[in-house]
mmCIF file of the C-alpha atoms, coordinates in Angstrom:
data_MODEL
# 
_entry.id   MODEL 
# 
loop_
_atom_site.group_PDB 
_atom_site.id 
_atom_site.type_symbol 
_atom_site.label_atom_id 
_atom_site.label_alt_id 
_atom_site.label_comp_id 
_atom_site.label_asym_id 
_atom_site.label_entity_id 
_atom_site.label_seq_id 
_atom_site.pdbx_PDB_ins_code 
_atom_site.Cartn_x 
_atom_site.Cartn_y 
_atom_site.Cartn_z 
_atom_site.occupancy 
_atom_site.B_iso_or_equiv 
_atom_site.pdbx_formal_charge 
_atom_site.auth_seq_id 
_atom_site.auth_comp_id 
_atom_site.auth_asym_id 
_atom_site.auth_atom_id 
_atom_site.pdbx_PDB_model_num 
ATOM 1  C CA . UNK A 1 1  ? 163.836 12.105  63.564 1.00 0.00 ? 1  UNK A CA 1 
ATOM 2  C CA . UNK A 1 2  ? 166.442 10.909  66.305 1.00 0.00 ? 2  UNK A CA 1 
ATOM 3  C CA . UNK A 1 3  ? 164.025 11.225  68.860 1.00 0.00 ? 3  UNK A CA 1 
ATOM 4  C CA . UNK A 1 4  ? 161.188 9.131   67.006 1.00 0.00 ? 4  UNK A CA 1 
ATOM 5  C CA . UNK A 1 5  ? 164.399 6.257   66.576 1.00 0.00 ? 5  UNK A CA 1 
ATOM 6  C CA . UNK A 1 6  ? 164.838 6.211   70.108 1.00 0.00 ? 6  UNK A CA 1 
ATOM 7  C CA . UNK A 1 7  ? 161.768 6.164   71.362 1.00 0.00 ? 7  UNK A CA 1 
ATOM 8  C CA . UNK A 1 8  ? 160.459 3.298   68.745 1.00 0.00 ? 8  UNK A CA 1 
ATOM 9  C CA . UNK A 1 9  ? 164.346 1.417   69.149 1.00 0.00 ? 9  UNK A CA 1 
ATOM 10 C CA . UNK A 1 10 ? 164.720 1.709   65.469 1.00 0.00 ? 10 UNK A CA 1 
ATOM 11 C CA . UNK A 1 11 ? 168.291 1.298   63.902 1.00 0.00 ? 11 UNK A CA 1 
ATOM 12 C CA . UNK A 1 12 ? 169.955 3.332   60.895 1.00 0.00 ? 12 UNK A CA 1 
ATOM 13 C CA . UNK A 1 13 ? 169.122 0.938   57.442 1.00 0.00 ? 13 UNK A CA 1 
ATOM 14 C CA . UNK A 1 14 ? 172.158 2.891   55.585 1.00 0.00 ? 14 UNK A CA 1 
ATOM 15 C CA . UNK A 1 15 ? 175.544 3.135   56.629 1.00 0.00 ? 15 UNK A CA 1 
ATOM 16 C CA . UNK A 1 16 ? 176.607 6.409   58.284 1.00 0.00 ? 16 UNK A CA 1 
ATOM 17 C CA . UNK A 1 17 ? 179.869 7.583   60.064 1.00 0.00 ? 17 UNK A CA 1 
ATOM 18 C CA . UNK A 1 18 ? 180.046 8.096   63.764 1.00 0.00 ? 18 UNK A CA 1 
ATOM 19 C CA . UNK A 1 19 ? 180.894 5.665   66.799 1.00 0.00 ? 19 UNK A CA 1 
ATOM 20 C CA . UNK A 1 20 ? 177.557 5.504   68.314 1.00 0.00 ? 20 UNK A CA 1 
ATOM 21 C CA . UNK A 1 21 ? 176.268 2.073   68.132 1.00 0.00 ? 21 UNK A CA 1 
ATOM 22 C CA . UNK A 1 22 ? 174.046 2.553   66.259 1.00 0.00 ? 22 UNK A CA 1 
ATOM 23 C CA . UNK A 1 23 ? 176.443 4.038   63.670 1.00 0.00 ? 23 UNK A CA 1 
ATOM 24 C CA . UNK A 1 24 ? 178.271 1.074   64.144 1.00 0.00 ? 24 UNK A CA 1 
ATOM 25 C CA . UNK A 1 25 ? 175.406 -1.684  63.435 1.00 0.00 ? 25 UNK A CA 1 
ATOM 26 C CA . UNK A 1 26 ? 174.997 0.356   60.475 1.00 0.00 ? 26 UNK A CA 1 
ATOM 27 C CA . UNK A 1 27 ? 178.615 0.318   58.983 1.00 0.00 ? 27 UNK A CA 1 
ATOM 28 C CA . UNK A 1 28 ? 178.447 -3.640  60.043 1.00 0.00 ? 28 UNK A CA 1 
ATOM 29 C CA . UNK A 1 29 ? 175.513 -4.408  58.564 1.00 0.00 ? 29 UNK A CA 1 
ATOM 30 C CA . UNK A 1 30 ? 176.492 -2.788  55.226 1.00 0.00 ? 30 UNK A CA 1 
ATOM 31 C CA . UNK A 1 31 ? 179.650 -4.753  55.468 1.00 0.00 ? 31 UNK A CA 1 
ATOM 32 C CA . UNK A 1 32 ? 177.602 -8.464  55.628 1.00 0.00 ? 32 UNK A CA 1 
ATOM 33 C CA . UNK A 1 33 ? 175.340 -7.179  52.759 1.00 0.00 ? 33 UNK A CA 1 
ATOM 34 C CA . UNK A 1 34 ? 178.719 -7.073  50.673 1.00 0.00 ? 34 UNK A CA 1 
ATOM 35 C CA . UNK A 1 35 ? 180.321 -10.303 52.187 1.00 0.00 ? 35 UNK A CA 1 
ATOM 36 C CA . UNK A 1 36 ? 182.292 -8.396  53.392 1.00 0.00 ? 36 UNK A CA 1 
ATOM 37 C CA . UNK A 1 37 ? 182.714 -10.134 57.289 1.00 0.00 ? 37 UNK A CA 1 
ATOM 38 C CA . UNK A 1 38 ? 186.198 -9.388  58.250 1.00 0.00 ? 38 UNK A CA 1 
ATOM 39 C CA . UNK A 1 39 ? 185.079 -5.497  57.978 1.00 0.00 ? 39 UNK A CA 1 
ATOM 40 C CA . UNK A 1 40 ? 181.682 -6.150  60.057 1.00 0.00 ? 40 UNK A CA 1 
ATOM 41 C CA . UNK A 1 41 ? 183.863 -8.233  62.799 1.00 0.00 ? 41 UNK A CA 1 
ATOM 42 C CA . UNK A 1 42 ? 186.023 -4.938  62.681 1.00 0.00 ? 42 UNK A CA 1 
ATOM 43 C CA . UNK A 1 43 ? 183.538 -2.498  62.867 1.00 0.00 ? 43 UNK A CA 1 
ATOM 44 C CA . UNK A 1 44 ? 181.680 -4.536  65.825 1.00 0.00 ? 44 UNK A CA 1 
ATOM 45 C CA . UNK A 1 45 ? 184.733 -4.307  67.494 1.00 0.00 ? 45 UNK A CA 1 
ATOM 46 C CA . UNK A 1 46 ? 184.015 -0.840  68.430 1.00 0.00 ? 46 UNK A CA 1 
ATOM 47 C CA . UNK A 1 47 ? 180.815 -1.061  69.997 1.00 0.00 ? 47 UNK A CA 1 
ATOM 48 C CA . UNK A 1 48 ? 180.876 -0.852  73.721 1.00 0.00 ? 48 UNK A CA 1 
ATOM 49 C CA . UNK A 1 49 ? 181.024 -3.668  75.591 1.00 0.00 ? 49 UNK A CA 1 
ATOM 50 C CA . UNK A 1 50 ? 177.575 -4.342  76.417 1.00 0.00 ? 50 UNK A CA 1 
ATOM 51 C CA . UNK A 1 51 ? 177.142 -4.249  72.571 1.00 0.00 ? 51 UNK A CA 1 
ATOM 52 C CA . UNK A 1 52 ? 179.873 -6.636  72.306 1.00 0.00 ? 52 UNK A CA 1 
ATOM 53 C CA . UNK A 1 53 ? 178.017 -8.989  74.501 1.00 0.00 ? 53 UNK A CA 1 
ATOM 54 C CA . UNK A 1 54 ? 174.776 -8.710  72.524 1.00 0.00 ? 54 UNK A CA 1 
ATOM 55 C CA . UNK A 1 55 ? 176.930 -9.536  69.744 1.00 0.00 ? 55 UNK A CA 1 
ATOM 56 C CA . UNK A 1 56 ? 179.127 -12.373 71.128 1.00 0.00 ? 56 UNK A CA 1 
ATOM 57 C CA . UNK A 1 57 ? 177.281 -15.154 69.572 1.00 0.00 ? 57 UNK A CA 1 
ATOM 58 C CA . UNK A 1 58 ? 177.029 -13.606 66.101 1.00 0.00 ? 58 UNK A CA 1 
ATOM 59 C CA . UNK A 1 59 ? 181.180 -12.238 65.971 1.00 0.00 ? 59 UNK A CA 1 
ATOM 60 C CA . UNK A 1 60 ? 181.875 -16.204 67.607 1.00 0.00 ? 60 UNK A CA 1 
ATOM 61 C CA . UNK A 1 61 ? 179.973 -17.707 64.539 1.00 0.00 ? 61 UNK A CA 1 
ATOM 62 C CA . UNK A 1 62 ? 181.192 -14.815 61.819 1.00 0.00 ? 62 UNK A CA 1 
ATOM 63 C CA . UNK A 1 63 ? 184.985 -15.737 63.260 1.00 0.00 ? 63 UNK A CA 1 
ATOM 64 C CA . UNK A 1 64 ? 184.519 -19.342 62.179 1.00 0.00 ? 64 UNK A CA 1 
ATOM 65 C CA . UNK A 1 65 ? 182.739 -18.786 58.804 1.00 0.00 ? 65 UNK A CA 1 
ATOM 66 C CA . UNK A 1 66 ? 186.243 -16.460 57.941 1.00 0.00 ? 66 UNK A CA 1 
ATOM 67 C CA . UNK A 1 67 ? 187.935 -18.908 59.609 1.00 0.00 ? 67 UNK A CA 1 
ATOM 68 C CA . UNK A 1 68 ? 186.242 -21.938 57.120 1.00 0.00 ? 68 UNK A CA 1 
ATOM 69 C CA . UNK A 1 69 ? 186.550 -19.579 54.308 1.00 0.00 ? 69 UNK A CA 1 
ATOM 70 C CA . UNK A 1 70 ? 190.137 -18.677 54.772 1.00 0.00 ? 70 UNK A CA 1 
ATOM 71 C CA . UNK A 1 71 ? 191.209 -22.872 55.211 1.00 0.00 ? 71 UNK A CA 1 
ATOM 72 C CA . UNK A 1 72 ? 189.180 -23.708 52.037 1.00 0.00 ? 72 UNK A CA 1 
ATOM 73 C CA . UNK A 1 73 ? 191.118 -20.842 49.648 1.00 0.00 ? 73 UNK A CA 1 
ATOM 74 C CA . UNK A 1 74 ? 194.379 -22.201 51.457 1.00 0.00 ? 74 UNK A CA 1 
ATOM 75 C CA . UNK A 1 75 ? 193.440 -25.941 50.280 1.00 0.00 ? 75 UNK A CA 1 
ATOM 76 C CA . UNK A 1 76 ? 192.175 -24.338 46.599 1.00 0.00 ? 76 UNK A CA 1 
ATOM 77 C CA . UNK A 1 77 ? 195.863 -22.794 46.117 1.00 0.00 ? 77 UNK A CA 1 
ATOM 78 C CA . UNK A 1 78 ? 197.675 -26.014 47.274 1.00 0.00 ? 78 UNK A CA 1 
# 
């Protein structure tokens, strides 16, 4: 099975544990399904930093949806 994923470039659809990136996309991935983008930004994180490249315009666009979401709870409780 890994070797038919690497050959055809396909990723893991269910989270699993390890720090491969592909284990990584995985764990992030599961985290946006919840909402959960704080976790996802801290998974992504750990992917190496090619990865992190790929990824720069996604984690600079997640960072300022937390960012939004964070300011408008702050105004709700004032």
């Amino acid at each position: 099975a890994a070797f038919v994923r690497v050959q055809t470039g396909a990723r893991s659809l269910e989270p699993r544990e390890g720090g491969d990136p592909d284990a990584v996309l995985s764990r992030a991935e599961a985290a946006v399904r919840t909402g959960d983008i704080a976790a996802a930004l801290a998974e992504l994180a750990a992917l190496p930093e090619a990865g992190r490249s790929e990824m720069a315009g996604w984690t600079q666009a997640a960072e300022t949806r937390l960012q939004a979401l964070e300011a408008a709870q702050s105004l709700s409780q004032d």
